[in-house]
Each structure stands twice: as structure tokens, then as C-alpha cells.
Steps between C-alpha positions, in 0.01 A plus 500: 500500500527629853655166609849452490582305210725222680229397685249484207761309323518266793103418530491478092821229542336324831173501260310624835189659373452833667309852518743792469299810719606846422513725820598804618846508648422713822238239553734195466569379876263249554258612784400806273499320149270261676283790611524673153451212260230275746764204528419338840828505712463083522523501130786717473863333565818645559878443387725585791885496473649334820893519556713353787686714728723258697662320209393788250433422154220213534130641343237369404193671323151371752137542375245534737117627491483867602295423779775233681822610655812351384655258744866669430649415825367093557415339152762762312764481714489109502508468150752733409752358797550817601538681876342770373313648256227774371330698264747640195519828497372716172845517347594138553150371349571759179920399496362116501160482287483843331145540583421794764287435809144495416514389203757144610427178330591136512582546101796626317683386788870422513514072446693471817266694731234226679135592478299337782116524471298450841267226446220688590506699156423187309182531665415731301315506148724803402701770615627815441874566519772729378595535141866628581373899457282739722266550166363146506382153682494187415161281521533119447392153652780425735510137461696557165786565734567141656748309317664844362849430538690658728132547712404318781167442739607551865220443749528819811651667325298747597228553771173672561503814709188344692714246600792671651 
């Protein structure tokens, strides 16, 4: 399977019922597997690694719709009591989840490592996201993901680029 298997292994022991979509690696960022495949950038969410910079060493993986901007620097900052903080680079993201960029994940993760979904993904009857490898994507109803330990709702999270 084109997924990595830590993250299957995750979904199968979350029992979260899921799609696994084969894809082709060059086409695994999300604005051109969306073009590719005919996912509709709403439906499509991403895993983004966030890590302070002033303490370092606080992250936290955010999930967001592809069509919202991440609200790294009010709702981000504020919950990871940090000065300040941004997007992890490529290496830190691999050195921390072992997945590579366009293919990131909120499975497989380390147990210590926070995922925080924006509310505004529940919203949604499914979604595609990573499956920890640039050769595939996830597709499952999102609402198996409250109550997930180690998971949590936040509301702003993230915000629509209409309304900045």
C-alpha cells in the first residue's frame, strides 16, 4: 500500500473508516492533487506542523480546509503560550512525524504531539487528508476524529481568506 503503514495502523486501531487514494507523488501538494483527482479544495484538509520559536520546542500538528489560512500568529500563538511561532520547516516535520511534506497526516503521530482540528472541518461530510506518504490520501468522514484522544476541536483556529 502506498500509505505509510503507521498511519494505516492508526485508522485500523482508531476504527475510523476511511478511503485510502493512490496518487502520483509529483502530484501530491494539495492545490494540484485537487486539480488532478477532482477533490474540491473545501473538501480537502491539511496537516500543518507548527513549532514555537521564542521558547522553542512547543508544536502542535493544526488541520485546516485548504481553502482557509491558518491563524498561526493569533489562535496558535495563544494556545501554544508562545512569543513566537511558525510553520516547521521540511526537516523538522520529517525529524518529528516521519511523514514528508505533501503527504503529512494527523496519524502515526508521536502520542505527545497535539493535533488541533479547526472546527470548520467538521463541517464537512468527508475529507481528504494525508496518509503519511506522497503516493496516497486519505478520504474519511471527519467527525470520527472528535473524542480521539490526544485531538481536540478549537474554534478560529483558522480563518477564511475572504475574511482577512
Amino acid at each position: 500500500m502506498p500509505a505509510d503503514p503507521r498511519v494505516i495502523a492508526d485508522l485500523e486501531s482508531c476504527s475510523i473508516e476511511y478511503e485510502e487514494m493512490v496518487c502520483d507523488p509529483a502530484l501530491a501538494d494539495t492545490a494540484a492533487f485537487c486539480e488532478a483527482y477532482g477533490i474540491p479544495l473545501e473538501k480537502s484538509a491539511n496537516a500543518i506542523l507548527v513549532a514555537s520559536r521564542k521558547p522553542e520546542g512547543h508544536n502542535a500538528m493544526c488541520v485546516v480546509l485548504a481553502n482557509d489560512r491558518l491563524d498561526v500568529n493569533g489562535m496558535v500563538r495563544r494556545r501554544l503560550g508562545v512569543r513566537k511561532v511558525s510553520f516547521a520547516s521540511a526537516d523538522l516535520t520529517r525529524e518529528l512525524t516521519g511523514q514528508e511534506i505533501g503527504g503529512v497526516t494527523i496519524f502515526g503521530l508521536p502520542e505527545d504531539l497535539p493535533v488541533w482540528i479547526d472546527s470548520r472541518v467538521l463541517a464537512k461530510d468527508w475529507v481528504i487528508v494525508g496518509a503519511g506518504s506522497r503516493s496516497a490520501k486519505i478520504r474519511l468522514d471527519p467527525n470520527q476524529l472528535i473524542d480521539l484522544d490526544g485531538y481536540e476541536v478549537v474554534d478560529g483556529l483558522a480563518r477564511s481568506p475572504a475574511s482577512d
